[in-house]
Structure formats: structure tokens, C-alpha cells
N, C-alpha and C positions, 0 to 999 in steps of 0.2 A: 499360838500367840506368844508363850512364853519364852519360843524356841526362835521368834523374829526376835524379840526383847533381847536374849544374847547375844545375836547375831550383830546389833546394834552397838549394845555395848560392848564388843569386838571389836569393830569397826573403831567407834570413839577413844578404842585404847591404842589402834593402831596410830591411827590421825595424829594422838598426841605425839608417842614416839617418831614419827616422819617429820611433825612440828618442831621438834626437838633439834633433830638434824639437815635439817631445812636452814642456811644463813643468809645474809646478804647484808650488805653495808648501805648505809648512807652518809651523806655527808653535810654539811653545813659549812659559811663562808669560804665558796668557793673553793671544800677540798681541805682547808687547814685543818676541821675536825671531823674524822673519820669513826664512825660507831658500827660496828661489827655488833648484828643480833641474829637470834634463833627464830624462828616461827610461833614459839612462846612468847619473845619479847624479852627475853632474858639478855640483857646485856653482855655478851662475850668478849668485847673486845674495844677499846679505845683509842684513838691516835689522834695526836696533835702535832703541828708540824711547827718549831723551833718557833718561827719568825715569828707570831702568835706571842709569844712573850716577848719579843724586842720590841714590838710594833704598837702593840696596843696593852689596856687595863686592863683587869681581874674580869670585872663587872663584861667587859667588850667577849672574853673568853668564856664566861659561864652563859652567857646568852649563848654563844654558838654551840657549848655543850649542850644544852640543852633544848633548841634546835631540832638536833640532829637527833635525842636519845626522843625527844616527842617522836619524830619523824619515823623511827624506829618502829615504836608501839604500836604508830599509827598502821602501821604497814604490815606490823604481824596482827594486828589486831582485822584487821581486811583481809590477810593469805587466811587466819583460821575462820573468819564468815566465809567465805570463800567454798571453802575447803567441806561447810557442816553443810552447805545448801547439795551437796554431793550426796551426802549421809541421808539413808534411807528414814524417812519418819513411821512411825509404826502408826498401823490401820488403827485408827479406833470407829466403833460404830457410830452410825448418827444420833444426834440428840434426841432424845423424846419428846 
């Protein structure tokens, strides 16, 4: 038992580091803001495309930040469920 237990948390160590290195972007209004994340949800990367400040306010721009940094979470937050339903659960006996 003790030696699945390792095994396990092996496993969940590797998971993370693969989460790690695992990215993908999303984006928000059609593309002007681009947010680059890890499978952690760890924000790597931001892009916003010029016109975005000629075109519209503060307030029009932080919404689409935000958006897309939601959109982000949401989606490492899903690859890592994902990912743990994979992860072997350790036998316990039945209840008494």
C-alpha cells in the first residue's frame, strides 16, 4: 500500500511539471487580446493589438483582459481535472 502511495505521488509530481510546460493561448475581442498560459494557469504571456487603444476606453480594454485571463484559468483549470481523472486513486478497503 505504501509503495502504490508513492507511486501516486510520482505520478502527481510528474502531472505538475508536464502542467508546467503544457501552453496555449486564448483570446478575447476577436483576437485584439491574446493571453498565453501554462496548464497551471499561470499567466505567461499577454498581447494586445495597438488599435485597442485608439478605438476604445480603459474600462472596454480591461474587460477583454479579463476575458480572456478568466478563459485562461478556465481551461487549465479543465486540462488539470482532466489530467487527475487519469491518476490512479489508491485502493482503500470497504467501510465497515
Amino acid at each position: 500500500m505504501w509503495q502504490l502511495g508513492q507511486q501516486v505521488q510520482g505520478r502527481l509530481q510528474q502531472l505538475q511539471h508536464d502542467l508546467a510546460n503544457r501552453t496555449f493561448e486564448t483570446t478575447a475581442g476577436g483576437g485584439m487580446v491574446r493571453v498565453t498560459a501554462d496548464g497551471r494557469g499561470t499567466i505567461r504571456g499577454l498581447t494586445i493589438e495597438p488599435a485597442v487603444f485608439a478605438e476604445h476606453d480603459a474600462d472596454f480594454l480591461s474587460d477583454l483582459v479579463l476575458a480572456a485571463v478568466a478563459d485562461a484559468q478556465r481551461r487549465a483549470a479543465d486540462m488539470l481535472q482532466a489530467e487527475m481523472r487519469k491518476v490512479q486513486p489508491l485502493p482503500f478497503p470497504p467501510s465497515l
